[in-house]
C-alpha positions, 0 to 999 in steps of 0.5 A: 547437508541434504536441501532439506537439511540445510533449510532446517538448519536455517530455520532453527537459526529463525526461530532462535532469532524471533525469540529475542527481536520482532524486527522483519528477518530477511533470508536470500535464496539461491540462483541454481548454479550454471556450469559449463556441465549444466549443458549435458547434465539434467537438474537430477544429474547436477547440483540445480536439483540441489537449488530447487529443493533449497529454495522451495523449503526455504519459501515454506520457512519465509511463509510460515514464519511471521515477519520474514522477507524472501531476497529472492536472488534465484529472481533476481539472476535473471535480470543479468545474461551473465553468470550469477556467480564468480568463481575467482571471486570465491577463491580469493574472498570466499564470496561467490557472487559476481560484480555485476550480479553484486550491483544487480543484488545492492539496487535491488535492497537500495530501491526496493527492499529497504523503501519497501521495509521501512516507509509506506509505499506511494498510493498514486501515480499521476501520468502524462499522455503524450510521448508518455503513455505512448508516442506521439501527439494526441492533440495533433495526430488524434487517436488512431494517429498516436502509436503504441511502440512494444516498449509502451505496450510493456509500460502500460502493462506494468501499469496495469499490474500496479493498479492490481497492486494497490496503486492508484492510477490516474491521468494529469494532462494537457488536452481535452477530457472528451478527447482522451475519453474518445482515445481509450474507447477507440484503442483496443490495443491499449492495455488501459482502460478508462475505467483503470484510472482512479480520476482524470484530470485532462484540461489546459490548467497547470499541472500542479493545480491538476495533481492537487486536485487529484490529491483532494478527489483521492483524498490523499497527500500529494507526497504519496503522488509520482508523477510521470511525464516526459516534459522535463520543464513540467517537472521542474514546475511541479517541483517548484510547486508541488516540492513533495511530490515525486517525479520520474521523467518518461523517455521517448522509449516506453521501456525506459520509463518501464526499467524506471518504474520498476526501480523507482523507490516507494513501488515495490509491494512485499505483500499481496494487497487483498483490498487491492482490487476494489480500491480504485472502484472505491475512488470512483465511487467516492466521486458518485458519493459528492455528488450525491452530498451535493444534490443531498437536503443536508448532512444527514440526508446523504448519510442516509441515502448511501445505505451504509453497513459497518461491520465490527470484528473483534479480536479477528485473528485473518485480519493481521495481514489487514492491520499490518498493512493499515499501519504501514499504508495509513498516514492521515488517519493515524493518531499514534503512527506506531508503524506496527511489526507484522509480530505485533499486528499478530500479538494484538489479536489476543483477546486476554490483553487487547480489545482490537477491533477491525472494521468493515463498510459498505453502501449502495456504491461499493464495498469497501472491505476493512477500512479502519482499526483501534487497538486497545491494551488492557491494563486492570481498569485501565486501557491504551489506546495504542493505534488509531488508524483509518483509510482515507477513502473512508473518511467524510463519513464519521465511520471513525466516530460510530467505531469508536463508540463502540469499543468504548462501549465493548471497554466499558462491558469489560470493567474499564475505568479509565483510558489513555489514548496515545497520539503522535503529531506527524507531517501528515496526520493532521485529520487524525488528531483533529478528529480526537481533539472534538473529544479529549481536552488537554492531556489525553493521560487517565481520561475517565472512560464514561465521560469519553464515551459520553463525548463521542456517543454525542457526537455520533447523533442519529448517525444512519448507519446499521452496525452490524458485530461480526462474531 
């Protein structure tokens, strides 16, 4: 077959695959082969032509085909100097992968893939300074003492990028604040910032109070936490303390701790995060926000001050890729912990059978993208409501109420009498299922839907903020 033949092939075999299961596909690329001719023979003039073709048409198959997932090998030979492929391998057992490159291919489906597929990923990291961050003693050597190696410099960087990723970075030592503030300001040569970290807790408190601390001012669970540090007798108190956390142990050699990360279970994205970027300028903002709530006259006093604008889209078909992620990512506000397929995150989006609504808010400190979802199926005069789901760095403001009111509201204008609203108790979902026990006593089946409304329209009050209906 011509590359363009065989993807077609491939593809055909997707397509026939999708029609009987939404669960994720995965297709594997290939290395462009290495021969011994490849030293004189051009990509043209040899089979690495071949290759690239393939794994070009086979990328545009994996893109446009919903729920599909690249096993980039052609990635993924890089990480040897060796060969890729065994041509002994192939003779005796038609299968042309080499032994090394086979450990190389199982770490990363071990790792990475099946972590990545199958459980939401970490939210934060929570790192040690000192021989962690770079070599040497901040506290001893100061900061033009402490030296960046090149395997730090690299360690840094990868920070750097899981912080554009999605990942929340933030610092959990033992020094003084002003001098590790003082260290970012006077080293250019740092890769991080100051303003990289997410939140900073740098004084002489134990490390598990410091991380559990981090975990309120995120507002996250301190089982979505990896923490980082070299001290292996830190680790085994945070362990003993803080039993949910993940803990990698940094070496003296910052590359080490690098390769550690990088195959650290729980890190690896499949997706670009669109919201990534903000999400730590939101974290920072929230800090502003408690300070504000604290010098407010009361409750509704902060509300209004933050100038809050929530936007309703309904049914918007660009926000699967959102909804997906919320689903995956979300595990506090998360009432029926559905965990939906990227087919069914697309499927919702029909507006002849789902009322789905996405979210979005803003105010004078950042703007948050979308934050929060509801999915409701329609069924004649009844409605499921099938997924709850909100951010945690929304939360403490009652977005989640106002929503809700107004869907009930969008349910009530399509003739619907009643709703079930469907919920799941989980290790971490507490704050979900408080939040809807203020409004549904008992059994949530066959709730009559003015009363529900009525409930919830209640609870909103003269809440401040301006909603504004996409359409």
């Amino acid at each position: 077959m011509s590359a363009q033949e065989a993807a077609q092939w491939l593809n055909e075999r997707i397509v026939k695959l999708r029609m009987v299961t939404d669960k994720p596909i995965w297709i594997n690329n290939w290395p462009e082969s290495l021969e011994d001719a490849d030293r004189v023979l051009s990509f043209r003039a040899s089979d690495r032509g071949w290759f690239r073709k393939l794994n070009s048409f086979l990328l545009g198959a994996v893109e446009n085909n919903t729920g599909c997932v690249l096993i980039d090998l052609a990635q993924l030979a890089h990480e040897t100097t060796e060969s890729f492929y065994d041509y002994r391998n192939e003779e005796i057992s038609n299968y042309p992968i080499s032994n090394q490159a086979t450990t190389i291919i199982s770490r990363h489906l071990g790792v990475q893939l099946l972590p990545a597929s199958l459980v939401p990923r970490l939210k934060a990291i929570a790192l040690d300074l000192d021989d962690t961050l770079y070599h040497g003693v901040l506290g001893e050597e100061g900061a033009e003492g402490v030296t960046l190696t090149e395997g730090h410099h690299r360690l840094q960087r990868l920070l750097l990028q899981l912080k554009q990723s999605g990942i929340m970075l933030t610092l959990c030592s033992r020094n003084e604040e002003e001098d590790v503030k003082t260290l970012f300001d006077a080293r250019t040569d740092f890769p991080l910032k100051w303003d990289d970290f997410a939140a900073v807790r740098a004084n002489w408190q134990t490390k598990a109070e410091n991380l559990n601390r981090l975990s309120q001012i995120l507002n996250i669970d301190p089982s979505a936490f990896l923490f980082v540090d070299d001290n292996p007798a830190e680790l085994v108190k945070m362990a003993a303390e803080l039993p949910e956390v993940r803990l990698l142990r940094a070496k003296r050699n910052g590359e080490e701790t690098m390769l550690g990360l990088c195959h650290f279970p729980g890190l690896y994205q499949l997706q670009r995060d669109d919201i990534a970027v903000s999400r730590t300028t939101d974290i920072q903002a929230n800090q502003a926000r408690e300070k504000i709530r604290q010098t407010a006259s009361d409750y509704h006093s902060y509300l209004d001050s933050l100038n809050m604008v929530i936007t309703i889209y309904e049914n918007e078909a660009s926000h699967v890729k959102r909804l997906y992620d919320l689903s995956h990512k979300t595990n506090q506000f998360n009432l029926a912990l559905r965990r939906m397929t990227e087919n069914e995150a697309n499927d919702v989006m029909d507006p002849s059978k789902y009322v789905t609504i996405t979210v979005g808010l803003s105010d004078i400190l950042s703007d948050s993208g979308i934050i929060g979802t509801f999915v409701c199926r329609l069924d004649g005069e009844q409605a499921h409501l099938i997924e709850t789901l909100f951010s945690c760095r929304a939360l403490g403001r009652d977005i989640e109420t106002v929503a809700f009111a107004w869907i009930l509201e969008k349910l009530m204008d399509r003739g619907v009498q009643r709703i079930h609203v469907e919920m799941s108790q989980g290790p971490r979902n507490a704050p979900a299922l408080d939040w809807i026990k203020r409004f549904v006593e008992g059994s949530p089946e066959q709730l009559p839907l003015k009363e529900l409304y009525t409930r919830v329209k209640a609870a909103c009050g003269n809440h401040p903020a301006r909603v504004e209906v996409n359409r």
